[in-house]
C-alpha positions as CSV (number, residue, x, y, z in Angstrom):
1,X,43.4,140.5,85.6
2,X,42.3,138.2,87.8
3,X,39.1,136.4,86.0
4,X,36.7,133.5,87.4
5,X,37.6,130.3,85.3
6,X,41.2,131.0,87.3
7,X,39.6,130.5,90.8
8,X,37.4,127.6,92.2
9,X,35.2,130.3,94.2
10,X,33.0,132.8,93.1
11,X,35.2,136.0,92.7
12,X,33.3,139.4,94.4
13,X,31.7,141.3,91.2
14,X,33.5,144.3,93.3
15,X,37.1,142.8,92.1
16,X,37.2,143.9,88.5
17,X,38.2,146.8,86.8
18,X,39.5,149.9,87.9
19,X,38.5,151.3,91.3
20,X,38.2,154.9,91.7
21,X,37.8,157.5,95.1
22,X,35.0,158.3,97.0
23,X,35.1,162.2,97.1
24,X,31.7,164.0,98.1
25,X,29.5,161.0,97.2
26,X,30.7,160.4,93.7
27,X,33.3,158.1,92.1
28,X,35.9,160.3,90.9
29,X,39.2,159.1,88.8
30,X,42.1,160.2,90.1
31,X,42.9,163.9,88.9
32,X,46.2,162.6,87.0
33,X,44.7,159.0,85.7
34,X,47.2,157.5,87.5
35,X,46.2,154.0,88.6
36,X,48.2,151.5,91.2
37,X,48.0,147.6,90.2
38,X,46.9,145.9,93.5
39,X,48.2,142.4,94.0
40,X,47.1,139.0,95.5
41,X,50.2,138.2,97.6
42,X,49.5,134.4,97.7
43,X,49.8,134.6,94.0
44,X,51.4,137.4,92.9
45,X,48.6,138.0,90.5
46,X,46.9,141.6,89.2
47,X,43.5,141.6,91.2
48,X,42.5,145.1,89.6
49,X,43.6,148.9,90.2
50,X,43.3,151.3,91.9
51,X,43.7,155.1,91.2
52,X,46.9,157.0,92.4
53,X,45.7,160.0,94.0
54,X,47.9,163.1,95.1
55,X,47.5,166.2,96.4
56,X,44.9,167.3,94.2
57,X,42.0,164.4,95.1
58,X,43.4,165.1,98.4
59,X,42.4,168.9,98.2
60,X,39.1,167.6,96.6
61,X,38.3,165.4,99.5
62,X,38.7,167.8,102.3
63,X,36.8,170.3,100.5
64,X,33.6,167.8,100.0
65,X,34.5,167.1,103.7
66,X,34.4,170.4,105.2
67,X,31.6,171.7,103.1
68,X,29.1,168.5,104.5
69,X,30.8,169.0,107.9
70,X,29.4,172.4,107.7
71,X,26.0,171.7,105.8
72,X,23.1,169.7,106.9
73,X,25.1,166.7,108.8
74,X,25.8,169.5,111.6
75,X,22.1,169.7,112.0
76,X,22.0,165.6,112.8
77,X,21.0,165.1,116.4
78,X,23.0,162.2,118.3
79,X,19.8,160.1,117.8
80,X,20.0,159.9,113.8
81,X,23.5,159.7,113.6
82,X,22.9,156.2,116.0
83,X,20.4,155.2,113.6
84,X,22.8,155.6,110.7
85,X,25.5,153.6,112.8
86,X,23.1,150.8,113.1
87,X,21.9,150.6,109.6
88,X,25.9,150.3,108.7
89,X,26.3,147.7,111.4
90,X,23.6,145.9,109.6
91,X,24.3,146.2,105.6
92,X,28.2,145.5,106.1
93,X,27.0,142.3,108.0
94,X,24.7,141.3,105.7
95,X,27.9,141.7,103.1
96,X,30.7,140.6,105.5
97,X,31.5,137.0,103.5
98,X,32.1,139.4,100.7
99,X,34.0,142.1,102.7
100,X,36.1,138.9,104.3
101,X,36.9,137.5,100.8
102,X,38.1,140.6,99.3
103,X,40.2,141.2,102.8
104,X,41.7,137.4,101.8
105,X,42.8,138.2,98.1
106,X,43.8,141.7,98.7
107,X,46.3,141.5,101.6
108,X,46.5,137.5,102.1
109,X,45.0,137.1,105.7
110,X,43.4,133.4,106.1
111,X,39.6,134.1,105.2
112,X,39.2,131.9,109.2
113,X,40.9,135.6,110.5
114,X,39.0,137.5,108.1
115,X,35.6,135.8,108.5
116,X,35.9,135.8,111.8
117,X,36.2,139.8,112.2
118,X,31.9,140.2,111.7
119,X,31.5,139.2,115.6
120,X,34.5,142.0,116.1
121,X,32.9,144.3,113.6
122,X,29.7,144.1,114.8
123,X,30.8,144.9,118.4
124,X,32.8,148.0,117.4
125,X,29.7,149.6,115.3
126,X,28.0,149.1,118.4
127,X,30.3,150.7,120.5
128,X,30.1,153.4,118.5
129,X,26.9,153.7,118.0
130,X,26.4,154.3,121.7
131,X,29.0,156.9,121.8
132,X,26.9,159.4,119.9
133,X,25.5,161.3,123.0
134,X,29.3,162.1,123.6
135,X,29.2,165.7,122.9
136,X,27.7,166.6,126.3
137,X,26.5,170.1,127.8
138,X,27.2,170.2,131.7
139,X,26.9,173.4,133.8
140,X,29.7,173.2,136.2
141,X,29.2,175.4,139.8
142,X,31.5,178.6,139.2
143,X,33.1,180.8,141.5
144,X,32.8,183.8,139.6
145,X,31.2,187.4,141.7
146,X,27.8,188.0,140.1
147,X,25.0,185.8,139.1
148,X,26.7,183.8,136.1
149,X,25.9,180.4,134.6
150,X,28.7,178.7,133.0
151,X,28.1,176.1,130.4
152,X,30.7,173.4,130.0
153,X,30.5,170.8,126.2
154,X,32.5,169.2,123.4
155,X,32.2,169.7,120.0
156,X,33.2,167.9,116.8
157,X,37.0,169.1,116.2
158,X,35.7,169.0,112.0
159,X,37.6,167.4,109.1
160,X,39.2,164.3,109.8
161,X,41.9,162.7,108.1
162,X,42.4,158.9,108.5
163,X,45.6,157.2,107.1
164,X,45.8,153.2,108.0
165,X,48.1,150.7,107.3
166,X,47.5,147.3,105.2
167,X,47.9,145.0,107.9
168,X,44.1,144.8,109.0
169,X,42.3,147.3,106.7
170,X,38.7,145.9,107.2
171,X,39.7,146.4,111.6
172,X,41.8,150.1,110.6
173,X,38.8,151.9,108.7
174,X,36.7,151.4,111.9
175,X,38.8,153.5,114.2
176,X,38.6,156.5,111.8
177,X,34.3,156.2,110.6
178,X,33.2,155.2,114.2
179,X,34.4,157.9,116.1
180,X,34.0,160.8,113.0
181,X,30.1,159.7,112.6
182,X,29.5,159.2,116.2
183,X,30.7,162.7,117.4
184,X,29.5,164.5,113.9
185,X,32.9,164.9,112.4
186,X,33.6,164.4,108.8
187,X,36.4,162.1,106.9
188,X,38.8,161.7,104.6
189,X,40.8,158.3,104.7
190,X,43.9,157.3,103.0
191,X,44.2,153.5,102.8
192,X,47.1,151.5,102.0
193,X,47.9,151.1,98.3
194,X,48.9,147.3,99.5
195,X,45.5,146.5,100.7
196,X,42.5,149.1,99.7
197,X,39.9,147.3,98.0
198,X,38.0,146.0,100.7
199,X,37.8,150.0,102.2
200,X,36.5,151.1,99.1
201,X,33.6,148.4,99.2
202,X,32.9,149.4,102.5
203,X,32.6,153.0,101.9
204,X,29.8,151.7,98.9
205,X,28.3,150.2,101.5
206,X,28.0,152.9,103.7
207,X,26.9,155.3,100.6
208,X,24.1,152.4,100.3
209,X,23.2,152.7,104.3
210,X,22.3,156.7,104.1
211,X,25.5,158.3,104.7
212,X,25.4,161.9,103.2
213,X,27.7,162.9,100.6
214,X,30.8,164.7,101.7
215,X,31.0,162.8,105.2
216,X,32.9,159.7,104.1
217,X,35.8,160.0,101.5
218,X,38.3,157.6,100.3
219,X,41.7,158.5,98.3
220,X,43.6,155.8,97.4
221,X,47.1,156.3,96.7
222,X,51.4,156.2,97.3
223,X,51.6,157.9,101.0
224,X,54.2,160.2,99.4
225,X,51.4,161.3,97.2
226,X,48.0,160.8,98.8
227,X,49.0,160.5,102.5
228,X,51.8,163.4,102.7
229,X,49.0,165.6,101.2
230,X,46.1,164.3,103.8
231,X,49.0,165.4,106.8
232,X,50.3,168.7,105.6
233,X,46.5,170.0,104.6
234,X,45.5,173.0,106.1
235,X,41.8,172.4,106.4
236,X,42.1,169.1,108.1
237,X,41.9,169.4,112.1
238,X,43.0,166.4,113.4
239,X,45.0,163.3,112.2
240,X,44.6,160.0,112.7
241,X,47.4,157.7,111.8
242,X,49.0,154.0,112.2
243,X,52.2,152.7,110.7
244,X,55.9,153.7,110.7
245,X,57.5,156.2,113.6
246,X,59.3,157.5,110.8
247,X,56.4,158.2,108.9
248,X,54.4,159.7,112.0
249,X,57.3,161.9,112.4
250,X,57.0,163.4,108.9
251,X,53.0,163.7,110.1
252,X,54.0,165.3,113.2
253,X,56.7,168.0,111.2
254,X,53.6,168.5,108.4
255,X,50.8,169.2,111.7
256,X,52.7,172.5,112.5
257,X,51.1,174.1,109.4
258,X,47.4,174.4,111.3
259,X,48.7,172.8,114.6
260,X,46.3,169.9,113.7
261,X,45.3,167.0,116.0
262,X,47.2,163.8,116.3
263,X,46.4,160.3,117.3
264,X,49.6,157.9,116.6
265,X,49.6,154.2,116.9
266,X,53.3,153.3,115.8
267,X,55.5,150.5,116.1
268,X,55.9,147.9,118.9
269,X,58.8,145.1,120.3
270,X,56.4,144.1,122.4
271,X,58.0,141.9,125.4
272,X,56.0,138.1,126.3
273,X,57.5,137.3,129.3
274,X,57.0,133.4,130.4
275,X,57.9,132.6,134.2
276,X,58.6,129.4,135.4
277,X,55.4,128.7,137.1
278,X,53.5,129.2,133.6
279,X,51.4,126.3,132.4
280,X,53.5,125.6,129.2
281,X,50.3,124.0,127.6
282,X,48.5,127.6,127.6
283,X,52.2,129.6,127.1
284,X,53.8,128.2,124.1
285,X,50.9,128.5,121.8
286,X,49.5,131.8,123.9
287,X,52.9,133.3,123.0
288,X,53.8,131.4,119.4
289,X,50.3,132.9,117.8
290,X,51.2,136.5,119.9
291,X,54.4,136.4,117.1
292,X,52.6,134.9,114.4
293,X,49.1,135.7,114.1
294,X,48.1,138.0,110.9
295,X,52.0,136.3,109.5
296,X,53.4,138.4,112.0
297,X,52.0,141.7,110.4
298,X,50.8,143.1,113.7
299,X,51.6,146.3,115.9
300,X,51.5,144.7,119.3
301,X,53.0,141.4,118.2
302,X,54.9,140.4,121.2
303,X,58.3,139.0,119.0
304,X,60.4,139.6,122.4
305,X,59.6,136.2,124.0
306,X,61.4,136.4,127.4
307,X,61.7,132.8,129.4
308,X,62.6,132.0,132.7
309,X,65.8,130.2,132.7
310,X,64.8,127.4,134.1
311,X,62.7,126.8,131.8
312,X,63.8,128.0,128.7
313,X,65.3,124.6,126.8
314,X,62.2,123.1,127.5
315,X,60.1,125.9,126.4
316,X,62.3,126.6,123.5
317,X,61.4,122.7,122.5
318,X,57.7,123.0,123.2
319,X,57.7,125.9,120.8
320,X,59.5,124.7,118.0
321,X,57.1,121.7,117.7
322,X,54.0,123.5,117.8
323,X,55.2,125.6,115.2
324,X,55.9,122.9,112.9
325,X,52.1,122.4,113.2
326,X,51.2,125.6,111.7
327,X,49.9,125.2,108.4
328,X,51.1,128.2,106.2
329,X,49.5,129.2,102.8
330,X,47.0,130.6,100.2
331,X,44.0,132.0,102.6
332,X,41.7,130.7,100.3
333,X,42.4,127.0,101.7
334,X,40.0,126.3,105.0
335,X,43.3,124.5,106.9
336,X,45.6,128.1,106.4
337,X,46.6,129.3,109.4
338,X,49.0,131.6,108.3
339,X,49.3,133.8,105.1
340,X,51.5,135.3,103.2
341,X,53.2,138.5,103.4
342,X,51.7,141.6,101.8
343,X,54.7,142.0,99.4
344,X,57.2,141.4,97.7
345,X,59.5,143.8,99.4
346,X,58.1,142.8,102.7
347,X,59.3,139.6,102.3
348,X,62.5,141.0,101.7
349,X,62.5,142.8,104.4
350,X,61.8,139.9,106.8
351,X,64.1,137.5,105.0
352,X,66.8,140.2,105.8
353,X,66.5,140.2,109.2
354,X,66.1,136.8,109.5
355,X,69.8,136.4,108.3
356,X,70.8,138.9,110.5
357,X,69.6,137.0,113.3
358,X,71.9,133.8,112.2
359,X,74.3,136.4,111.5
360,X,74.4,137.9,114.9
361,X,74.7,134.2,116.9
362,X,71.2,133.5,117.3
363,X,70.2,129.8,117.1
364,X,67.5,129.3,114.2
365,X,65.3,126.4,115.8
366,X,62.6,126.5,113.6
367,X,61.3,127.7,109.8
368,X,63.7,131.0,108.4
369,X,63.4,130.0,104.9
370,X,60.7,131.6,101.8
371,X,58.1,128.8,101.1
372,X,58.7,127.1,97.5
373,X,56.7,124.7,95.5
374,X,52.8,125.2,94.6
375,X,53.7,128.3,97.2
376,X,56.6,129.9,95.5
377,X,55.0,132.7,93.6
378,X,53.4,134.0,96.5
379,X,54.8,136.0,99.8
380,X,55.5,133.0,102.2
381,X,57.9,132.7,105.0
382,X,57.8,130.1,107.4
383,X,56.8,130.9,111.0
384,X,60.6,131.7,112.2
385,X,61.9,131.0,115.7
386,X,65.5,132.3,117.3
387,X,66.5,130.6,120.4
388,X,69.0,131.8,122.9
389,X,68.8,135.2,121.5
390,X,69.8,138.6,123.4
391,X,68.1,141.9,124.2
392,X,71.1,143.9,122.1
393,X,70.6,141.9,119.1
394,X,69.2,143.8,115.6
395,X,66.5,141.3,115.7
396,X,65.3,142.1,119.3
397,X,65.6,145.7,119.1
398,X,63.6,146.6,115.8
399,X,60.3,145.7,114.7
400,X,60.2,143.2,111.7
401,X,56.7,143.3,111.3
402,X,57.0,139.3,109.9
403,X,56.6,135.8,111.7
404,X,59.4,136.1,113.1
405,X,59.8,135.1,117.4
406,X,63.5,135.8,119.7
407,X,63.5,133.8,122.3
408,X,65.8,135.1,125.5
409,X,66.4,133.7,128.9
410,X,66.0,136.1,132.3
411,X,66.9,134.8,135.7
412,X,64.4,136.9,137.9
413,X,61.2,139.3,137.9
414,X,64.0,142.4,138.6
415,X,66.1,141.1,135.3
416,X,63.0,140.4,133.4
417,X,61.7,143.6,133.7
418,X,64.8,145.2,133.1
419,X,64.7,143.9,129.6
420,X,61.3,144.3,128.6
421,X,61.7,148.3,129.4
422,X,64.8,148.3,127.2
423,X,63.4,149.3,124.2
424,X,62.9,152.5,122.7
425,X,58.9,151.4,122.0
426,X,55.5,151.3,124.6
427,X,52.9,149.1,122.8
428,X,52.3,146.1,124.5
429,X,53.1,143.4,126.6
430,X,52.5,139.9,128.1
431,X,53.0,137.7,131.3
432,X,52.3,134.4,131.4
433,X,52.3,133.0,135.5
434,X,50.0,131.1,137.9
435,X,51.0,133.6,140.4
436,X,48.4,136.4,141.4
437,X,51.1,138.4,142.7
438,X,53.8,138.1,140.2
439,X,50.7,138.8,137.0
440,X,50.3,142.6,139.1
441,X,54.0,143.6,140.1
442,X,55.1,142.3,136.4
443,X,51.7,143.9,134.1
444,X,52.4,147.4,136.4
445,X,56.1,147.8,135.7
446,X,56.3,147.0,132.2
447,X,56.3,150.1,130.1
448,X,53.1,149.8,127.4
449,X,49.9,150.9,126.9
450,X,48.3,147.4,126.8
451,X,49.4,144.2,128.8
452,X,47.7,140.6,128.6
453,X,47.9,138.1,131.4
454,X,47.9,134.8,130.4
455,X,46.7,135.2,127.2
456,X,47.3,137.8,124.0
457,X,46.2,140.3,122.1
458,X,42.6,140.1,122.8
459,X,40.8,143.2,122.6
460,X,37.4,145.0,123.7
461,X,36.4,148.1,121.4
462,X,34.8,149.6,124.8
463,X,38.1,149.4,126.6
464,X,40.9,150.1,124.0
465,X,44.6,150.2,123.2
466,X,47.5,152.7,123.1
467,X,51.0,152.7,123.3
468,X,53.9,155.1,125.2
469,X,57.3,156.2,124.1
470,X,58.2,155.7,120.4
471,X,54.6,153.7,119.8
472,X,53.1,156.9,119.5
473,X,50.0,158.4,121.5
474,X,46.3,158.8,121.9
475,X,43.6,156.1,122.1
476,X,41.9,153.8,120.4
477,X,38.4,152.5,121.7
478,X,36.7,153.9,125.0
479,X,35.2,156.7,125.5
480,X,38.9,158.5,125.5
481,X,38.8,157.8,121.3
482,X,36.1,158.9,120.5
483,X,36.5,162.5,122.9
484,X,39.3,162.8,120.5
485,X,37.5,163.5,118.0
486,X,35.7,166.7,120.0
487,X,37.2,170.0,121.6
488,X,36.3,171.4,124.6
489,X,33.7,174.9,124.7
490,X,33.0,176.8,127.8
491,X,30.4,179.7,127.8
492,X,29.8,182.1,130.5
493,X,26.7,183.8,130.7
494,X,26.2,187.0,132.6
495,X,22.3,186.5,134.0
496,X,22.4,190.0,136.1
């Protein structure tokens, strides 16, 4: 275990121990006393456990969730629930160093990403917090013969299960709580067993801010234990869900049981297309930290960097230097940039397709190797960059989920286009011009939910991100989220 004379910082109180899930208000071990060891990837040191759910906590936690959906928090008007919202906003701010700390040492992020997520987290409580009027009543003019009034509203769909991945945890639990407290829905959420410790501090919190048992639950577990259970359950109504199309398609086969309610946010191979009339000095590191930000762990990462011809040795050059500035390492340090991996096996994984890429006749320009010395028994890769690369190549057509860029060459806006569609996924995109008119033809023709211009992967909790095709479907942010979580109700009342 990981103990304070090993670390020059003051270790969170939270980290010790054995966690355990959040089922109906109460701490409960896991029904088999299984537990998960959950690892500091810059170290590869035991941080504490947590338990292994199955199906059985899983059971447990719907049941706690449908019996306070149908209890007393149905009888919270939209004005409580916003005052609930707002005391959260407030008691996870007043914690966030803490929450950003544990978000460092459990999944590796730089605590300057982590840190930096209060002015984000903050903004998305908000959002949500003014979202709780959502469930309107409108009476619609009718056609009908007779004297009839017809009453139009949404309603909370009921038990919500929530299964995120351990890229972002402390971003991922937002998207499920927001929207299931502002709209009166209940919650059960499945976080990564990478990366679940700074959810489970986060649901204490919330349990400190007022929230009534039952409404909030945490199971922490192996997604063939805890998360299969969560999809396949017949009481939940609706599933939330970000990670791995083929995971989302063995959520989309186990929703047939009670038709339930999807949201997907899957993978991306986003494209980053750079014309010749970019200014480089905004475009290399605009599309550099597009690949690398988070160590490449991102959905909408654009990793496809498409350059104009013309332009593309210089580019190419530009590129490789400023990722020789990137300082890579333990997020603990002020100066990291860039973390490590989250595992082991992910940095397998990477390493892997980073031969391919050689492999395959890509030009390596810059990084490719695992990071030794003081570094070595953590996850590290270098930022990676693959010049002169094609659209047909393994590392251009899946999703590596590492630091990891492909640089390829397009003559024209026609030919540029044509590549950036040819992918089987609909996340994102970029373009990066000074003209007006090539920023509109270019960010309306590209297949994806999101598209930045001239810069990337910014994002407003009020306007939201999706994806098309294999990304998955469904909303996240605006008012289009948080509807999700409601059903439509129409009455018709005879008044003759």
């Amino acid at each position: 275990m990981l103990t304070q004379d090993e670390k020059p910082f003051a270790v969170p109180d939270f980290i010790q121990g054995s966690k355990k899930n959040l089922i109906g208000g109460k701490w409960i071990e896991a029904a088999s006393g299984r537990q998960i060891d959950t690892v500091n990837p810059a170290t590869g040191q035991v941080l504490c456990r947590i338990a292994g759910g199955d199906a059985t906590d899983v059971d447990r936690a719907v049941s706690a969730a449908r019996q306070a959906f149908e209890g007393e928090w149905s009888r919270w008007t939209p004005h409580q629930r916003r005052k609930l919202i707002l005391k959260i906003h407030d008691i996870v701010l007043d914690h966030f160093d803490e929450l950003a700390l544990i978000e460092t040492l459990d999944m590796g992020a730089p605590l300057s990403r982590t840190t930096g997520l209060a002015e984000w987290t903050s903004q998305v409580l908000q959002f949500f917090a003014s979202q709780c009027d959502a469930a309107t009543v409108a009476a619609p003019p009718n056609s009908l013969p007779g004297d009839f009034l017809t009453l139009k509203s949404l309603a909370p769909v009921g038990v919500v299960g929530g299964i995120i991945p351990w890229n972002g945890p402390l971003i991922g639990l937002w998207w499920i709580f927001g929207p299931a407290l502002a709209t009166g829905c209940t919650a059960v959420l499945k976080p990564a067993e990478d990366a679940s410790l700074s959810v489970l501090r986060v649901a204490e919190l919330m349990m400190e801010a007022g929230v009534p048992d039952g409404v909030i639950n945490v199971v922490t577990g192996y997604g063939a234990d805890a998360g299969q259970a969560l999809a396949e359950h017949r009481d939940v109504d609706r599933i939330a869900f970000t990670g791995s199309i083929g995971t989302a398609q063995t959520i989309v086969r186990a929703s047939a049981g009670n038709l339930k309610r999807l949201q997907l946010e899957l993978g991306g191979k986003s494209p980053d297309i750079v014309f010749a009339d970019a200014d480089l000095d905004k475009a290399v590191p605009g599309a550099a930290m597009g690949v690398f930000t988070n160590s490449g762990q991102v959905c909408v990462a654009g990793t496809r960097i498409f350059v104009q011809r013309s332009i593309h040795d210089e580019f190419v050059e530009r590129m490789t230097e400023f990722t020789k500035t990137i300082r890579v390492g333990d997020g603990l340090d002020p100066n990291t940039q860039l973390g490590p991996l989250i595992s082991e096996r992910q940095l397998e994984r990477v390493m892997h397709y980073i031969d391919l890429g050689g492999g395959e006749g890509a030009q390596l320009a810059s990084g490719g190797n695992r990071l030794g010395g003081e570094l070595a028994s953590g996850y590290f890769v270098e930022p990676t960059v693959f010049s002169g690369a094609s659209n047909d190549m393994t590392i251009a057509r899946e999703e590596i989920f590492g630091p990891v860029a492909s640089v390829i060459p397009f003559d024209d806006m026609d030919d540029a286009l044509q590549l950036a569609n040819d992918t089987p996924f609909g996340l994102a995109g970029g373009v990066w011009t000074r003209s007006l008119s090539t920023a509109h033809k270019v960010s309306q023709n590209i297949k994806a939910g999101t598209i930045w211009v001239n810069c990337y992967g910014v994002l407003d909790p009020a306007i939201g991100f999706g994806g098309t095709k294999m990304s998955g479907y469904g909303w996240k942010g605006a008012r289009e989220h948080v509807e999700g979580y409601l059903y439509p109700k129409a009455v018709y009342i005879n008044l003759d």
